[in-house]
N, C-alpha and C positions, 0 to 999 in steps of 0.2 A: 103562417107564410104570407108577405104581404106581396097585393099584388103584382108589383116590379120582378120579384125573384118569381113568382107564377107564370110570368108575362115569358120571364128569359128562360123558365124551361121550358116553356112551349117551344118555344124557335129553335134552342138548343135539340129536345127530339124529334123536331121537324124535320130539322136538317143531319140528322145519322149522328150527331155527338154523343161521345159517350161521356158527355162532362155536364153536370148539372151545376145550378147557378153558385153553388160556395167553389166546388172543385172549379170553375172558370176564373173566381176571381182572385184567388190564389195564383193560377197561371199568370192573369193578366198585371197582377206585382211584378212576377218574374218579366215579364217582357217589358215594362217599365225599367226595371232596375238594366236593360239591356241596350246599347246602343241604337237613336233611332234608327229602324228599318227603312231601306230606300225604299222599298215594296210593300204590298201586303201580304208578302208572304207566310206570316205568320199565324195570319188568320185559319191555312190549311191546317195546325195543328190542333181545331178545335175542331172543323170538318171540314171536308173535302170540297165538299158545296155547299157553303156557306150562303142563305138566304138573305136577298136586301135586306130584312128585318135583323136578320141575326148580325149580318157586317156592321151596321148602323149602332147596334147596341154596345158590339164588344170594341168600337171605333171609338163609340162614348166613352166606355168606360176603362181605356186605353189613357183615352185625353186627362181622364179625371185622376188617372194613375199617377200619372208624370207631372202634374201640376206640382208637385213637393221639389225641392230643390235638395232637401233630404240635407243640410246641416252645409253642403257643399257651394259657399256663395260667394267665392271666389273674394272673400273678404281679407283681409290682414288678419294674425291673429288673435284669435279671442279665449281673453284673460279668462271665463267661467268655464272653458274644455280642460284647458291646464289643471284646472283649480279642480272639475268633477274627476279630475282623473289620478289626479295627487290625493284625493278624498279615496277614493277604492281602493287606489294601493295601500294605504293605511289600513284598510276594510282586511284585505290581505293579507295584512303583515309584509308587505315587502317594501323596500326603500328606494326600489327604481324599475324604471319599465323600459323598456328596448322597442319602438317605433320605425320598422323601418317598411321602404316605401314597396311592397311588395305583394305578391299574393300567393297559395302553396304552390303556385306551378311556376313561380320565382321566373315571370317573363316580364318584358317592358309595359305593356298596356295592362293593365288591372281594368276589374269592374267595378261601379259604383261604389259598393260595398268594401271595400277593399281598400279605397281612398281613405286610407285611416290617417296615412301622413301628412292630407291637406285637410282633413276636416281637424285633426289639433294642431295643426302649426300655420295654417294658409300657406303650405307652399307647394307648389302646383307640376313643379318639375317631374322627371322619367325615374329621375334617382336619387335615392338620398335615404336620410334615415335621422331620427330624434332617437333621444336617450333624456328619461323625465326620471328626475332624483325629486327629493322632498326640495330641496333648498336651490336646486339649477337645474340648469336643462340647455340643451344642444339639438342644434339641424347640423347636420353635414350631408355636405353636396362638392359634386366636381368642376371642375374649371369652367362646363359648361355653361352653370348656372350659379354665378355665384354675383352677380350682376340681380339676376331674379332672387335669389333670395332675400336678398339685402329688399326689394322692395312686396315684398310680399308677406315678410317675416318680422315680429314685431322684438327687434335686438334687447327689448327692456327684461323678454321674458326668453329670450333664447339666445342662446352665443349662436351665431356662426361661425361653422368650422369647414374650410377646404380640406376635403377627403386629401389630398395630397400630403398636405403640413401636418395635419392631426386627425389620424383615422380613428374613428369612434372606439375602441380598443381601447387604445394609448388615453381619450380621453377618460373614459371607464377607470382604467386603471391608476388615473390622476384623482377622479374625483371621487373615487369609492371611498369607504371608510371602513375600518375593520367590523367585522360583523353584517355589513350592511348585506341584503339580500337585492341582488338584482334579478327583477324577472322577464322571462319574454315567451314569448309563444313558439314552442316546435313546431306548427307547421307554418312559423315564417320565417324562421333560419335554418341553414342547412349543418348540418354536423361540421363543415370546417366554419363556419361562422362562429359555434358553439365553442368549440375548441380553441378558438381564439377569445373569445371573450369570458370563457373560464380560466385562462392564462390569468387573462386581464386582471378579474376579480380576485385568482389567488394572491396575485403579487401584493393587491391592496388588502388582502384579508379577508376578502370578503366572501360573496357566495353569488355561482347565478344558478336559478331555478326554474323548471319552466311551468307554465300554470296551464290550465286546463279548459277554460274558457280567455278570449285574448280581454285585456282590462280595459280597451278603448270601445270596444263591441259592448261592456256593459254600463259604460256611462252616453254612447250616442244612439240616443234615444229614438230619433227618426234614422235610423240605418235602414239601407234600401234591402232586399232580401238579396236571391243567388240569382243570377242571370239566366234568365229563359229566353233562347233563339231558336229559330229554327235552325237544324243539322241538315244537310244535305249532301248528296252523291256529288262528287268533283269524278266527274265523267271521262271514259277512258281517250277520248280524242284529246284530252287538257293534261292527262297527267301521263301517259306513252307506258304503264305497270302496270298490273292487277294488283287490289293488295293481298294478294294469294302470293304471287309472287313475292313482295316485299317482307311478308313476315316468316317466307319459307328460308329467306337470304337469311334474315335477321338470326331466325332460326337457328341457323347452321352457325352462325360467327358462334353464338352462345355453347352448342352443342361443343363446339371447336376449343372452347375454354372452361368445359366443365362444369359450366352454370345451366340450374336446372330452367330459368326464367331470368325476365331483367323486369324493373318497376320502372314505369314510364308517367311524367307527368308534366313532360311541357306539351304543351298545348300542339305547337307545328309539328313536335313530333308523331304524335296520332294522330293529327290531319293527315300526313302525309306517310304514313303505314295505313290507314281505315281507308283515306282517297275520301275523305268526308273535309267540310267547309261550312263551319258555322259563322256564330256574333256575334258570342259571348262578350268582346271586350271591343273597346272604338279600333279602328282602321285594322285589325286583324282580323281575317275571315275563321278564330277560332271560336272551338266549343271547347269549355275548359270542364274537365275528366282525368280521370286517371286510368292508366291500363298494363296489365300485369299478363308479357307475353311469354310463351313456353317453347322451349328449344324445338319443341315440334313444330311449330309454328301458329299453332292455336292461340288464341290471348280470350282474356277476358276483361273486361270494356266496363268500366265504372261512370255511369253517367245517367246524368234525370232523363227519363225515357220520355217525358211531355217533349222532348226537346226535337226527339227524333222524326223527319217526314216519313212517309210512306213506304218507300220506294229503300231505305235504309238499308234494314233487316234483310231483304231480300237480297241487295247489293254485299251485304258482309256474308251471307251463307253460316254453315253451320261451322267455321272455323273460327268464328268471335261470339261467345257466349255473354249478351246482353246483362249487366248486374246495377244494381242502384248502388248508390255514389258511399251508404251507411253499409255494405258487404265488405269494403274494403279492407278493415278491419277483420272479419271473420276470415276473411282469403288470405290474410298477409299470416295469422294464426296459425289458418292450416298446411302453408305453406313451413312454417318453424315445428311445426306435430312432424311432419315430414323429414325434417333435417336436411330439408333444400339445398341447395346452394343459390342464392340469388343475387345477381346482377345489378348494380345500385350506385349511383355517382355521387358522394359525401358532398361534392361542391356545386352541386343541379336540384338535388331530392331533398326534400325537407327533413329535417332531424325527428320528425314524428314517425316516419317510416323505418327510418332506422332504427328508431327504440324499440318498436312496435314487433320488429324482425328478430333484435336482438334476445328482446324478452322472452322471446316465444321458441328458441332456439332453431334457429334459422342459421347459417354460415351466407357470411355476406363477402361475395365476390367485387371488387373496388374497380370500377374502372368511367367512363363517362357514357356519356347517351349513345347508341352504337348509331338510332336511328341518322346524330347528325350531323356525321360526314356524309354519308351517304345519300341523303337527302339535299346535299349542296353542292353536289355534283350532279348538274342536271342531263336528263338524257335527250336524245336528237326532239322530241317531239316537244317537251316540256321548251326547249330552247327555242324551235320554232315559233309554240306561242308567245314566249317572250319577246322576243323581235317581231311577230306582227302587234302585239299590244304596246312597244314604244313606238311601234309606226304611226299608230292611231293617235297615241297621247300625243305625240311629237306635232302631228296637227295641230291639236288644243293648245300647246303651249306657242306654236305659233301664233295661232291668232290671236292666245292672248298679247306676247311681247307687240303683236302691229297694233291692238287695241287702246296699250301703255302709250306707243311712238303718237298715237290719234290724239289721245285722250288726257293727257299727262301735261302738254304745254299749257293748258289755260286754269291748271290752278285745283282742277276740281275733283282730281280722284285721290283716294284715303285708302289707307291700308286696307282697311275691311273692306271695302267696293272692289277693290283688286281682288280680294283675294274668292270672293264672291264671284268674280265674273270669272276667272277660275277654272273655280269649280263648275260654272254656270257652261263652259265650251267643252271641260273632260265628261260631264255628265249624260252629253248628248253622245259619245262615243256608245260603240256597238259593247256590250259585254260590260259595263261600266257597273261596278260597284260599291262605290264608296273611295273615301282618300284614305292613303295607306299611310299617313299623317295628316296630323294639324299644321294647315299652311302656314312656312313661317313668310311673312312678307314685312321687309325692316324698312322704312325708309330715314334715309341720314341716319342720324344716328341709333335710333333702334338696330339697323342690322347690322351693328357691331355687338348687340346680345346675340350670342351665338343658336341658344335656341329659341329667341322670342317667339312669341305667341301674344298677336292683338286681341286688343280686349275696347268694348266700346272705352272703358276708362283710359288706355293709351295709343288708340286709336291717332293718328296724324296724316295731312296732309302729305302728297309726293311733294316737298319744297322743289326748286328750281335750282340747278348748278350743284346739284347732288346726285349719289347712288341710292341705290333701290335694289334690294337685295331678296331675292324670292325663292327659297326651296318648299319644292311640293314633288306632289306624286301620288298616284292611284292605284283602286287596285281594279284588276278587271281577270274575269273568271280564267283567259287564258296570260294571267302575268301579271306581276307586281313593278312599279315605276319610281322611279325617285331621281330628280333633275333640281337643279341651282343652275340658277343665271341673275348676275347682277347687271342692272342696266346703268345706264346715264340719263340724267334728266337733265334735259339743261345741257350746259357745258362743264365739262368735270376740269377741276384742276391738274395740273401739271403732277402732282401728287399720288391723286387720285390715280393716274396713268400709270403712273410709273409700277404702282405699288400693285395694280391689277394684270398687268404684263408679269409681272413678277410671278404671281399667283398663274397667270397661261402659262408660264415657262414651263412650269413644277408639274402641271397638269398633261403638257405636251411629253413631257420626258416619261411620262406614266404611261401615257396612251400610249408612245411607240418603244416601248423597252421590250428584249425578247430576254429569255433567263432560262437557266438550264432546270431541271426535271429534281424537284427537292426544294427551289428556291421558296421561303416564306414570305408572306406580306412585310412580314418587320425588316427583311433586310433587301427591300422595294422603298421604302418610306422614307430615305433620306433622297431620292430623285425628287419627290414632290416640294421638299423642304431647302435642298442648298441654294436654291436661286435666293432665296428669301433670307438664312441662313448670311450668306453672303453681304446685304445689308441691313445687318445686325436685327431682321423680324423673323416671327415663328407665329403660328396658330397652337390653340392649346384643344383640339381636340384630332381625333384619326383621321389617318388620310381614306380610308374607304372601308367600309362594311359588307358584309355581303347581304345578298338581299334573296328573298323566295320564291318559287313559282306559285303567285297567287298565296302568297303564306305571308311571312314577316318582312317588312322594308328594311329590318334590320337581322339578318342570320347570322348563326355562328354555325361551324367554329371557325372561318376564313374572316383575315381581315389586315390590311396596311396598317403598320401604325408603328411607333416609338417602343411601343411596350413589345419586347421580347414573345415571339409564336410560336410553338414546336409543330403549327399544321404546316404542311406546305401546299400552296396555290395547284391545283390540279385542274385539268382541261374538263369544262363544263360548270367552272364555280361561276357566278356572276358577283359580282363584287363595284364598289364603287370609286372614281377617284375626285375627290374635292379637297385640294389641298383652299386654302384660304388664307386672309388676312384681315384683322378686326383692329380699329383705330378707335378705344373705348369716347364717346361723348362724339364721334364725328361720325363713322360710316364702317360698313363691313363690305368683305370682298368673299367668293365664291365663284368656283367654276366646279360644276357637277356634272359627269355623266355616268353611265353605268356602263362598266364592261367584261366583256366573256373572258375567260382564259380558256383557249384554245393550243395547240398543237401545229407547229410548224410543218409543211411536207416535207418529207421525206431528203426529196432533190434541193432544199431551199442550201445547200451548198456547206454545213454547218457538221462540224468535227463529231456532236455529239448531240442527241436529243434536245432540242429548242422549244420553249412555248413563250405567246404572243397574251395580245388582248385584243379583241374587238370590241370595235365601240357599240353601244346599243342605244344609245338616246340622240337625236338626232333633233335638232332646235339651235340657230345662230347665237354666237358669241360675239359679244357686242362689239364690233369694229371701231367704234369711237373711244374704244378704252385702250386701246391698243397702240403703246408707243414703239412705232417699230423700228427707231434706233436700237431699243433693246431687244428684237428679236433677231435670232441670226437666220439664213438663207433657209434652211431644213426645215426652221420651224414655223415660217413664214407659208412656205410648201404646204406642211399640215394643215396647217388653218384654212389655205384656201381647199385644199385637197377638204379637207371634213365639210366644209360651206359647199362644195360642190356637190355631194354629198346630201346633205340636206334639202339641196334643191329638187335632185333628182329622187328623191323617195318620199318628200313631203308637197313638193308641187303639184303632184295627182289629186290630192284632197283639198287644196284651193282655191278660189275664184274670186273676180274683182278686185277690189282693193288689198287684201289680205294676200293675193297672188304676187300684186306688184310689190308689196312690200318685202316677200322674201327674197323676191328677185334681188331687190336693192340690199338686203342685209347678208344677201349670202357674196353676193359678187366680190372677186378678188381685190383683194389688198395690192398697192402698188410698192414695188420694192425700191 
């Protein structure tokens, strides 16, 4: 043993750890491969009281962790991953591999490890997916991003394909050849993924199979390990439920359908049944787990136990029986020994658990996650925090917008200084932890990529006589934020105006629509869209998402949008409305708030049950965009009525200059 490891188990049992020096640095991969911590909070799960000497060492070799960029370097891509990974398949015997952008708990943020789609293809986007044959290969991505792929993605070695036009299926089913074996990994497609691309294969002849280790985990040589965060209690003042309560409900739905359990594996879903809040993946406060709950309301909780703080175990009582992440397999067994019935959603849950169920004779109940609807309907207390944490941001975003109006005439601020300073005002807020996204901040023409992300490489100046296009958002322990405001720099064209009135119309008609008890987002989504509509423009992504309490910027199942919904909008969803419009090579447009669906009174004069939206973001819309030939009396009213509004609930947290400037950005419009 040489001295160094001698040295750190001393401080290690100085300070009450029960982790000597190999078992810490094991941990400390995992907290590497984890999003950076705003705190050091993670220090407590090596002990409690943690000694200058011990902080100091595992701080060290924390640093010394993260120094690897792990294969991930946001490069174009490279021709010798293709190539290690085309050699394995051969290794395999199979003829083509399925890459898509995922992880088993099949949500938008993955961890390090997990970036399998950017470390072989360089392409950085939320979604998407490759398909590697011997002789071609494919990214497909949506409307979002097809602007970034094109420059991330190296076209010599990969088609691009618009999920729209040519969904990875159809191309499968084009480029297969008889015999050929396509393979992919079950716990990164879901049984109707499966089902579709064994369509696919039959038609061609071929075969898809799945393997047993994934074939890009065996040629990326520096892959980061599993994510190690601290888990913590999300406390009963933040979430208004026990989760005693929540799995007794859950419970019951189950009992009510003859399922003996359901298998849960998104991540906000057992945040928000356990009332735990980890950070595992970037801007989502989750621990990624899996967990298998019983109509009685008992569950059992599949997750690396280094991950859990103190105070956990205690918080879950004896109605969540604690199991490491390798039982799951044994429990889903014992569950098919049984002749279960279990609860399991083919288009949520990974096709490895269904196998796994199936094999073992299990009756498998079909329906989706119960946790989440119910989870997206938040209750009075949960709401309350929501609305005091846009209060707070709602500061921050103002001082940033007066800091743009300061800062912005003489030339010198760049996307990344924006978006830095930012972060640099929501950071000082009370509760503050972390962005609940990557700031996207466009200016000119950037913010017609709908979802760019600055990079020192395309980094730019705010030009003059343009827009400036900024959605962000944070998350803070009592609420999740997400707000778009596009500014003018300069003086905007005649164009410019017109095209961003257009985009307020669609946005105004959202915020003040009331609809009967049943109404879905999708048949909401053409108010946002006919002003635009109208002269001959459209945006190619939704009109609004729902969003979490302190969970995901992005929730399902509520959501505006073009694509057909069978949820309907229920009092207590928080949901987004940003209808927009993108002028590719010149500028984009955006207007974003977040709002409640609420419940009409009673007396409000109306034949049959009504519900509304209340707004919750609360930040000036930029009145120099605003041609008001094209707004008519009502919606004129709004704007001032919402600016008035913002004065009076964000004026309390200003002073000085930053005061006077809302004054001026919130004051009425003349008619």
């Amino acid at each position: 043993m040489n001295e160094i490891t001698k040295n750190l188990n001393k401080l290690l049992q100085d300070s009450g750890s029960s982790y000597n020096a190999t078992s810490v640095e094991a941990l400390i991969q995992g907290i590497a491969a984890a999003p950076i911590a705003i705190d050091d909070e993670w220090l407590t799960l090596v002990s409690e009281a943690p000694s200058v000497g011990l902080k100091a060492a595992l701080l060290s070799m924390l640093d010394e962790a993260a120094s690897s960029n792990c294969g991930l370097d946001g490069e174009r891509t490279q021709a010798n991953r293709i190539a290690a990974l085309r050699k394995q398949m051969s290794e395999q015997q199979v003829d083509g591999f399925i890459v898509p952008r995922c992880d088993a708990h099949q949500g938008e943020y993955v961890s390090l490890n997990s970036e399998r789609l950017a470390w072989l293809t360089g392409f950085t986007g939320s979604a998407g997916m490759a398909i590697v044959l011997k002789q071609k290969a494919a990214v497909f991505v949506d409307g979002r991003y097809t602007l970034q792929a094109q420059a991330e993605v190296d076209e010599t070695l990969f088609e691009i394909c618009p999920m729209a036009d040519l969904p990875a299926t159809d191309w499968a089913g084009r480029a297969l050849l008889p015999d050929h074996r396509l393979a992919y990994d079950p716990w990164l497609l879901t049984p109707v993924q499966v089902t579709r691309f064994q369509s696919a294969a039959k038609k061609a002849g071929a075969e898809l199979v799945p393997v047993s280790i994934n074939l890009v985990d065996q040629v990326w040589s520096d892959r980061p390990q599993d994510p190690i965060s601290p888990i913590r209690v999300q406390t009963t003042p933040f979430n208004g439920q026990s989760s005693a309560d929540k799995r007794m409900k859950i419970g019951n739905g189950l009992a009510n359908k003859d399922a003996d359990a359901v298998f849960l594996s998104a991540p906000d879903s057992i945040a928000w049944l356990f009332n735990i809040r980890g950070a595992d993946v970037p801007f989502t406060p989750f621990a990624l787990s899996f967990a298998l709950l019983k109509a009685d309301g008992t569950a059992c909780w599949f997750v690396d136990q280094r991950k859990l703080m103190s105070d956990v175990e205690n918080h879950l009582g004896n109605g969540v029986t604690i199991c490491a992440p390798d039982q799951l397999e044994t429990a889903l067994e014992k569950l098919g020994s049984e002749k279960a019935t279990v609860y399991a959603s083919p288009s949520e849950h990974p096709a490895w658990v269904f196998q796994k169920l199936e094999k073992s004779g299990a009756k498998i109940s079909v329906g989706t996650d119960p946790c989440q609807l119910i989870k997206a309907i938040k209750n009075q207390i949960e709401i309350s925090g929501i609305r005091n944490a846009h209060l707070r941001d709602g500061a921050a975003v103002c001082k940033f917008l007066a800091w743009i109006d300061q800062n912005a005439p003489d030339g010198s601020v760049s996307e990344l200084s924006a978006s830095d300073t930012l972060e640099k005002f929501r950071s000082q807020n009370d509760l503050f932890r972390g962005l609940s996204f990557p700031t996207i901040a466009g200016a000119g023409s950037n913010g017609a990529v709908v979802h760019y992300r600055v990079s020192e490489k395309t980094n730019r100046l705010l030009d003059q006589n343009s827009l400036f296009l900024v959605d962000s958002g944070a998350q803070y322990t009592d609420g999740t934020t997400d707000i778009t405001r596009t500014m003018a720099i300069g003086i905007p064209t005649p164009e410019m105006r017109q095209n961003f009135t257009l985009v307020l119309k669609g946005h105004i008609a959202l915020a003040q629509v009331k609809f009967p008890k049943g109404t879905t987002g999708s048949q909401l989504d053409i108010l946002a869209r006919s002003h635009l509509w109208n002269a001959g423009l459209d945006y190619d992504h939704g009109t609004g998402h729902g969003v979490g309490a302190h969970l995901s910027v992005h929730e399902g199942p509520q959501r505006i949008s073009k694509v057909p919904s069978s949820v309907a909008l229920q009092p207590g969803m928080v949901i987004s409305n940003e209808p927009g419009y993108y002028k590719e090579g010149a500028y984009g447009i955006r207007i974003e708030n977040l709002i409640c669906v609420g419940s009409l009174n009673k007396d409000a004069g109306t034949e049959r049950p009504m519900m509304n939206f209340e707004t919750l973001t609360y930040a000036p819309i930029d009145k120099r965009l605003v041609d008001l030939e094209i707004l008519n009396e009502n919606e004129v009213s709004w704007l001032n009525s919402y600016h008035a509004q913002v004065f009076e609930k964000i004026s309390p947290q200003l002073e000085g200059s930053d005061l006077i400037w809302l004054k001026e950005a919130t004051s009425g419009l003349m008619v």
